[in-house]
N, C-alpha and C positions, 0 to 999 in steps of 0.2 A: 168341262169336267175339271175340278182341282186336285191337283196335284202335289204331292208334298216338296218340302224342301230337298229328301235326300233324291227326287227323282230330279231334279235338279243340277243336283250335285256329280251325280251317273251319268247325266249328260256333259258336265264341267269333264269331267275324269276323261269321257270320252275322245271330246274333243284336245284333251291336254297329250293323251297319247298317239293324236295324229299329226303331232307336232313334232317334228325331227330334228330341228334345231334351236336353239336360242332367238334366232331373227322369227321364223313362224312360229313362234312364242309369240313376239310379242307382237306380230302382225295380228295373230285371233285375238288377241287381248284387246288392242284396239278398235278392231271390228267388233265384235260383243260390247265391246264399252259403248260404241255409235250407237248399234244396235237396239243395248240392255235401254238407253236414253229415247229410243226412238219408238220404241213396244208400249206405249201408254195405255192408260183403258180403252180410251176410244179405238186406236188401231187394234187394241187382241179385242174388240167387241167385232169390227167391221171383221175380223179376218175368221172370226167364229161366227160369223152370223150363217144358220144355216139356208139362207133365203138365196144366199150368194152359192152355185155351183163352186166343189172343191177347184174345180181345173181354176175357175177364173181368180180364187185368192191364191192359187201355185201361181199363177202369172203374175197378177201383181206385187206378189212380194219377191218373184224373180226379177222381175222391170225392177222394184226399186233399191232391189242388192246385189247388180249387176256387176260392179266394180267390188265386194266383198269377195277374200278367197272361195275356191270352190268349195273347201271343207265346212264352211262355216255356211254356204248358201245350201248345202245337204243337210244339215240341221237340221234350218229353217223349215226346208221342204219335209221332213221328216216328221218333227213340231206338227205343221199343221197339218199331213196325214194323220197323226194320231193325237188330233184334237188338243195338243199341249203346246200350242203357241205362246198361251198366259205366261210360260215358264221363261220366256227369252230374259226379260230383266235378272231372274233370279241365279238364272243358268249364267248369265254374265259377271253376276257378283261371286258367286262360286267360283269363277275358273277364276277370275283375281285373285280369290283368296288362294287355289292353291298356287298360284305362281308364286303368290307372294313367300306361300309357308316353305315351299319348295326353295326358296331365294332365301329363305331367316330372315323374310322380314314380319316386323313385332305391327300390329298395329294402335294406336292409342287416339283415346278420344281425351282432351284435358280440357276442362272446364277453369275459366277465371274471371273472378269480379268485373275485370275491364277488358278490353282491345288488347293486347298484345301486338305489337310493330313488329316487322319482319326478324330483326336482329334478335328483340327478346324470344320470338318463337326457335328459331333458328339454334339460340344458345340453349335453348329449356331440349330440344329436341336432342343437340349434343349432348345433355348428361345425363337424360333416357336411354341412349342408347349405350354409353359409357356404363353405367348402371346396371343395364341387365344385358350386356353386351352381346344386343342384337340390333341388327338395324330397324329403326324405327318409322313408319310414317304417319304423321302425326293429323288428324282433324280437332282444331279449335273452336270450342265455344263461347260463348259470354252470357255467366247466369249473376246477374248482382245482387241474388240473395245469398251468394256464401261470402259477402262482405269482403274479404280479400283473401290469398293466397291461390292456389286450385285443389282441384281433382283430376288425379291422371287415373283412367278406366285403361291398364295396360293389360292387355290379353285379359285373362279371369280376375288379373287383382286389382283392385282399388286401393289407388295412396290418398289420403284427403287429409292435407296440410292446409285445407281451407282455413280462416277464421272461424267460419261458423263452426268447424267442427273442434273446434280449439274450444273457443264457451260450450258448448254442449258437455265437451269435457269438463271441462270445470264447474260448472254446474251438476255435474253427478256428483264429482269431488266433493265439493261443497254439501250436498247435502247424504252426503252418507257418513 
């Protein structure tokens, strides 16, 4: 049965309120991270197949998130009584993000022509957050058709001090 994002997000919420302190914070966080990494297709197919009795996928996915808080394996169990097991990865990205927004932190995707070494990321990350003074966690890509500078995708806005967006400019310039 699919299931939307925000049902998702109800369960992120849920479990973000049965979190009483900062430390199980970030213990569920981790566990759903394991987790959100561990829920592939093939596993939410075996665990949805209805050939397999409900009791015996309650058991296997108790065997194998034994060592997972209790709150987090009532989930699961939950999930897969009402058939939304599919959602564990999605439900894991959700509760990240609200820790994160919960914490201020910004997240950004920057795109650049080349590799960036840890120092260059490291400094471009300091004057992101300097900038829109949030903290920020940064994921980097490398596309070598915007020739050089980047694209930082911070929260809704796009900065693109690329090259390519440099002649594209110039080239409207030019011909108007």
């Amino acid at each position: 049965m699919p299931v939307s994002g925000s049902t998702a997000r109800r369960y992120a919420e849920a479990m973000l309120s049965f979190a009483q302190d900062e430390r199980t914070v970030q213990q569920f966080r981790a566990s759903l991270d394991r987790l959100g990494a561990a829920f592939d297709r093939t596993t939410v197919l075996a665990l949805t197949n209805p050939a397999v009795p409900l009791a015996r996928r309650e058991a296997a996915v108790a065997a194998a998130t034994k060592d997972e808080p209790v709150e987090v394996r009532s989930l699961l169990r939950l999930l897969i009584e009402r058939d939304h097991i599919a959602i564990v990865p999605f439900a894991a990205r959700a509760f990240g993000e609200l820790v994160d927004r919960r914490e201020g932190i910004e997240k950004a995707r920057i795109t650049t022509a080349i590799e960036l070494d840890e120092k260059e990321r490291e400094s471009l990350v300091r004057r992101l957050e300097r900038s829109s003074r949030k903290k920020v966690r940064a994921t980097f890509l490398v596309d070598p058709t915007i020739v050089g500078g980047a694209k930082v995708q911070l929260g809704d806005h796009l900065i693109d001090v690329s090259l390519d967006a440099r002649l594209r400019a110039l080239g409207r310039q030019l011909a108007s």
